[in-house]
FIMARVO-389235 format. One record per residue (C-alpha): residue in three letters; x, y, z. Coordinates in pm, whole numbers, plus 50000, padded with zeros to 5 digits. Layout:
! FIMARVO-389235
+--------+-------+-------+-------+
! residu !     X !     Y !     Z !
+--------+-------+-------+-------+
!    ala !     X !     Y !     Z !
...
+--------+-------+-------+-------+
//
This chain:
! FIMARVO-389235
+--------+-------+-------+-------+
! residu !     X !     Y !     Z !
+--------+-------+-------+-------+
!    unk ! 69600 ! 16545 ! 87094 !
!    unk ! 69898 ! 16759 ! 87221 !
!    unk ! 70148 ! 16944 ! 86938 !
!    unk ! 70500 ! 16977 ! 87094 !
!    unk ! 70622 ! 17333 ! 87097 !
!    unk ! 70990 ! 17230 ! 87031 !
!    unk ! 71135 ! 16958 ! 86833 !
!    unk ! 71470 ! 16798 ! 86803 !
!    unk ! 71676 ! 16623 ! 86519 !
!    unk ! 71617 ! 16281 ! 86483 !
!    unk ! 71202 ! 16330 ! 86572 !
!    unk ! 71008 ! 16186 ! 86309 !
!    unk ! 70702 ! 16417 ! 86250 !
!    unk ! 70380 ! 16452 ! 86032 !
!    unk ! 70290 ! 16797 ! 85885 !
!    unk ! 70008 ! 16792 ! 85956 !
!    unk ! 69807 ! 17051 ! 85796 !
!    unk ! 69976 ! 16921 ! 85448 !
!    unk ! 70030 ! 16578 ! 85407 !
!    unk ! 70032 ! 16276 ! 85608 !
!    unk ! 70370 ! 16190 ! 85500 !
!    unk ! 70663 ! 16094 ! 85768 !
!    unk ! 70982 ! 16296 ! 85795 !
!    unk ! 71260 ! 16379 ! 86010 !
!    unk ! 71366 ! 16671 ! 86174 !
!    unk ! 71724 ! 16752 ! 86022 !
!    unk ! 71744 ! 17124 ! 86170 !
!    unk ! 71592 ! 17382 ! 86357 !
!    unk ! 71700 ! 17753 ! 86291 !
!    unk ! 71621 ! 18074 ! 86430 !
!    unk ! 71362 ! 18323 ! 86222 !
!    unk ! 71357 ! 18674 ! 86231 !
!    unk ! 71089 ! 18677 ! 86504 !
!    unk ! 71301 ! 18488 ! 86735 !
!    unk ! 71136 ! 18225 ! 86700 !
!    unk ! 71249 ! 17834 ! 86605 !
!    unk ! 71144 ! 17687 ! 86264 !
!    unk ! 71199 ! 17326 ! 86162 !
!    unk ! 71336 ! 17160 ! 85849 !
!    unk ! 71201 ! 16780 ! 85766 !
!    unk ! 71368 ! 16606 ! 85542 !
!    unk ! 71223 ! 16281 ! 85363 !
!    unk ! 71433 ! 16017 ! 85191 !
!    unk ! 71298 ! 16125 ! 84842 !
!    unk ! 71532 ! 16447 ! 84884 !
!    unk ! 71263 ! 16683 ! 84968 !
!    unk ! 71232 ! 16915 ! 85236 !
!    unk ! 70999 ! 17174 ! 85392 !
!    unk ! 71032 ! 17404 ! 85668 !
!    unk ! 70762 ! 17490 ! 85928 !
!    unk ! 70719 ! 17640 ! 86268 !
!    unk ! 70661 ! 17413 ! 86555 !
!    unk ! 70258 ! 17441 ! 86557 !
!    unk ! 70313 ! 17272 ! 86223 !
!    unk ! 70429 ! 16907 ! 86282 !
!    unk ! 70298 ! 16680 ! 86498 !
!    unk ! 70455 ! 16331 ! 86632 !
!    unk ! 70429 ! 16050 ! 86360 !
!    unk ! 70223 ! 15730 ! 86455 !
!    unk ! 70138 ! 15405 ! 86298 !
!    unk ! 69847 ! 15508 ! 86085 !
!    unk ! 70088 ! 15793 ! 85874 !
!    unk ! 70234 ! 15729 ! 85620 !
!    unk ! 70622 ! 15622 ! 85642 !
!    unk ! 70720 ! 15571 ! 85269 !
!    unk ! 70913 ! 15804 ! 85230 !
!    unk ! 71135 ! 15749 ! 85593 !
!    unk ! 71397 ! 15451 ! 85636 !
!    unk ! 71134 ! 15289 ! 85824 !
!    unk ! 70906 ! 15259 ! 85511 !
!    unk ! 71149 ! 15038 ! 85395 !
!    unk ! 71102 ! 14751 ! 85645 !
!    unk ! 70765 ! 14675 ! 85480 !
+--------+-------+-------+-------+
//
């Protein structure tokens, strides 16, 4: 499996060495190395940041209850 090494708003992504939970990508900011680091935000108001290595892209096994999507089912 291949982990992007940039996201953009709007991706939905897993982190994946937390949770299995579905978020989106709401910003991407610079750090003081330079390099980019990513806030997802899920519908239940919370929010974590990571680097890119962090997330990977969401798929239909993860879970999406906490995305708009999760609301469909």
């Amino acid at each position: 499996m291949s982990y992007s090494t940039r996201w953009f708003e709007g991706d939905m992504v897993v982190a994946w060495r937390f949770n299995d939970l579905v978020g989106e990508v709401t910003k991407a900011s610079l750090n003081a190395d330079g390099e980019r680091d990513y806030m997802v935000y899920y519908t239940d108001g919370a929010c974590e940041w990571g680097d890119a290595s962090d997330f990977r892209e969401a798929n239909d096994l993860d879970n999406w209850s906490l995305t708009e999507r999760g609301k469909m089912f």
